[in-house]
C-alpha angles and dihedrals in degrees: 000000000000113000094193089076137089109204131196116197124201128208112185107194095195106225108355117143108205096228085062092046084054097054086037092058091043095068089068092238099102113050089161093064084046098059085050096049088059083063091092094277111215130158131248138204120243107228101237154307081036100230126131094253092055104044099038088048088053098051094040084055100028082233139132121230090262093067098031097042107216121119100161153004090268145039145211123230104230095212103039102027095228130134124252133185105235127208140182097300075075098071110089101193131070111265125221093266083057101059094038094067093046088059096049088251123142115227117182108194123186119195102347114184113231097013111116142128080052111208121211113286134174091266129016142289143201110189127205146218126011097036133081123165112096085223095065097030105056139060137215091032108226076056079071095057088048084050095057099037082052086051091243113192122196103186138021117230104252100172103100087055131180085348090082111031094166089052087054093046097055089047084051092054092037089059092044091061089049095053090048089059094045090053088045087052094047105035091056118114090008096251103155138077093211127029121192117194113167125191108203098169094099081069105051095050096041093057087063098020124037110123088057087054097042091039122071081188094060113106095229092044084100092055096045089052086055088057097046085054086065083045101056098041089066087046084051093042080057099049104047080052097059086038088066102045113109125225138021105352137151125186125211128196119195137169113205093221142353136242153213148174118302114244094172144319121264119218100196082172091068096039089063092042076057095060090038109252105106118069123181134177118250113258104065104184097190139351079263095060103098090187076174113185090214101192088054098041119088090175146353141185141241130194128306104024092302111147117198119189119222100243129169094226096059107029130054092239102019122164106210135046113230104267089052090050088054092058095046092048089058093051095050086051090060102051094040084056095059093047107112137181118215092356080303112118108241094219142073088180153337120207135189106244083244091065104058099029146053130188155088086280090058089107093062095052135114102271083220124027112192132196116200124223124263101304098011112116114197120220137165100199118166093213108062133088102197130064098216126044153127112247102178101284117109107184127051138202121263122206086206139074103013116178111255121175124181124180080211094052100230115156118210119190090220152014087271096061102044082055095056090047072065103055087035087056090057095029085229110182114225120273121212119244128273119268078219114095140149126232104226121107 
């Protein structure tokens, strides 16, 4: 391998609060977590809301929500008032990878969340969830050949749940095994200045299974700890690997968000249905189905916690002019802030998008933007007709105490900031943003 080189490698564990790494080493199973947890373990805040597109796209571009412009997994049409998946033609500033190549620079990057369709970049990529069509997700294009033939598999099947967990267990390990032989086809012969490998399947597992994970009692705790053994031999097969580069290097380890046990899901869709600002037609097909009323509608949700007023300025048939909206939007905080569940508030907080971001896409922004207390999650579903419930998950995200290891020992306070450790590593200048950009809010 090359000696000319400094190197940064980057692990993403999808999910992983570091107080829940530390109880999982200390049951002997997993030396491999145990080598990372020697790496100055810290923790790190998610930016918000704390959800997997918007962390992973802060760090890729070391920018908040307010420059990059995703804040979910989905989109409104602000002319139809229909939902829409986004992807990564939504960012609106350069990635790392980006920059990288400007500079000259190789990047190598397995299972990145958010980052399809890939564009073409000076190394190679895989992306991640969501996507799943070889064509958007790889690039350069004859790596994704190699990929099938290798059985690559970008994703688990998680519909059946916590209804199966056998049938989880074996995609998980199906995709750990994928993520080992991708690291195997792009490590060999050295050839990058960054490497990204993401394991997202903590994640997975912990959104249907977490008290299994968090309870030694639990009678499926044994066979989680056999996962986490496959887990934490691909965490092992990347870090003998850093352990034998050569030259200046420095490894990083990072979580996007954190999580924690589920208590009860939290409608705010139907809370504001409630008050009588939300109106929907009857029909609904799916939670993903808006079927808005827009004339009738002051304000709506979208997952996780987000509140969008209905404002002329920004929607085809909105109700209220800005200034009325701020108002609103004040007076929505304040009465968010006094729900409670079994005598217990739901929220931690609820902030004015002013407040957490800056940016040219602060105008497309959630007006309000809620977290949940320990256990709330936070939804904004069109087919439900209760604002608490169970709906077979069983773990939640946490915007709080997610794990971060750094064989340099910073310390950065978000996602953003790990991200720009990243660009200072490299001293990689600015870029100016794509002309490139999506419509939906």
């Amino acid at each position: 391998m090359p000696h000319d080189r400094k190197r940064l490698i980057v692990l993403g564990l999808d999910g992983l609060p570091l107080d829940l790494a530390t109880s999982l080493a200390a049951t002997g199973r997993l030396p491999n977590l145990q080598r990372l947890l020697k790496l100055h373990p810290a923790t790190i805040e998610a930016e918000l809301p704390e959800l997997s597109p918007v962390n992973w796209t802060s760090f890729t571009t070391a920018a908040n929500p307010g420059r990059h412009g995703v804040f979910g997994f989905v989109g409104i049409d602000p002319a139809a008032y229909t939902l829409g998946p986004l992807d990564a033609t939504a960012i609106r500033v350069p990635t790392l990878p980006d920059r990288l190549s400007a500079a000259g620079l190789t990047a190598k990057i397995i299972n990145f969340p958010c980052a399809a369709p890939v564009k073409p970049l000076n190394g190679a990529i895989i992306a991640g969830f969501p996507e799943t069509d070889f064509s958007r997700a790889v690039y350069p294009p004859e790596l994704a050949n190699n990929l099938r033939l290798a059985g690559y598999r970008i994703e688990a099947d998680t519909t059946r749940g916590a209804a199966d967990f056998d049938g989880l267990a074996r995609g998980l390990r199906q995709t750990l095994a994928s993520r080992r032989a991708g690291l195997d086809m792009l490590w060999a012969g050295g050839d990058f200045d960054c490497f990204m490998l993401v394991l997202t399947e903590t994640d997975r597992l912990f959104h249907f299974f977490f008290p299994a994970v968090a309870h030694p009692e639990h009678a499926l705790h044994g066979a989680v700890l056999d996962l986490f053994a496959d887990w934490d031999k691909a965490i092992g097969h990347l870090l003998d690997r850093y352990d034998s580069l050569p030259g200046e290097k420095r490894l990083i380890a990072l979580a996007d968000h954190g999580f924690t046990e589920l208590v009860t899901e939290v409608d705010l869709n139907v809370w504001l249905a409630g008050k009588g600002l939300l109106k929907t037609h009857p029909g609904a097909a799916n939670e993903w189905d808006a079927r808005i009323a827009p004339h009738q509608t002051a304000a709506f949700a979208l997952d996780p916690g987000r509140i969008y007023i209905n404002i002329k300025e920004r929607f085809a048939r909105g109700v209220f002019h800005e200034h009325v909206a701020e108002k609103l939007a004040r007076e929505l905080r304040d009465e968010l802030l006094t729900l409670s569940y079994e005598g217990e508030p739901v929220m931690e907080a609820v902030h004015l998008a002013e407040e957490i971001y800056d940016g040219p896409q602060l105008r497309r922004a959630p007006n309000l933007v809620c977290v949940g207390r320990p256990g709330m999650s936070l939804t904004g579903k069109f087919d439900r007709t209760k604002i608490f419930g169970r709906f077979g998950r069983t773990g939640c995200h946490s915007a709080h105490g997610a794990i971060w290891c750094d064989t340099a020992g910073a310390r950065p306070a978000t996602t953003t900031e790990a991200g720009r450790l990243v660009a200072d590593f490299f001293n990689l200048p600015e870029q100016n943003e794509p002309a490139w950009i999506s419509n939906a809010i």
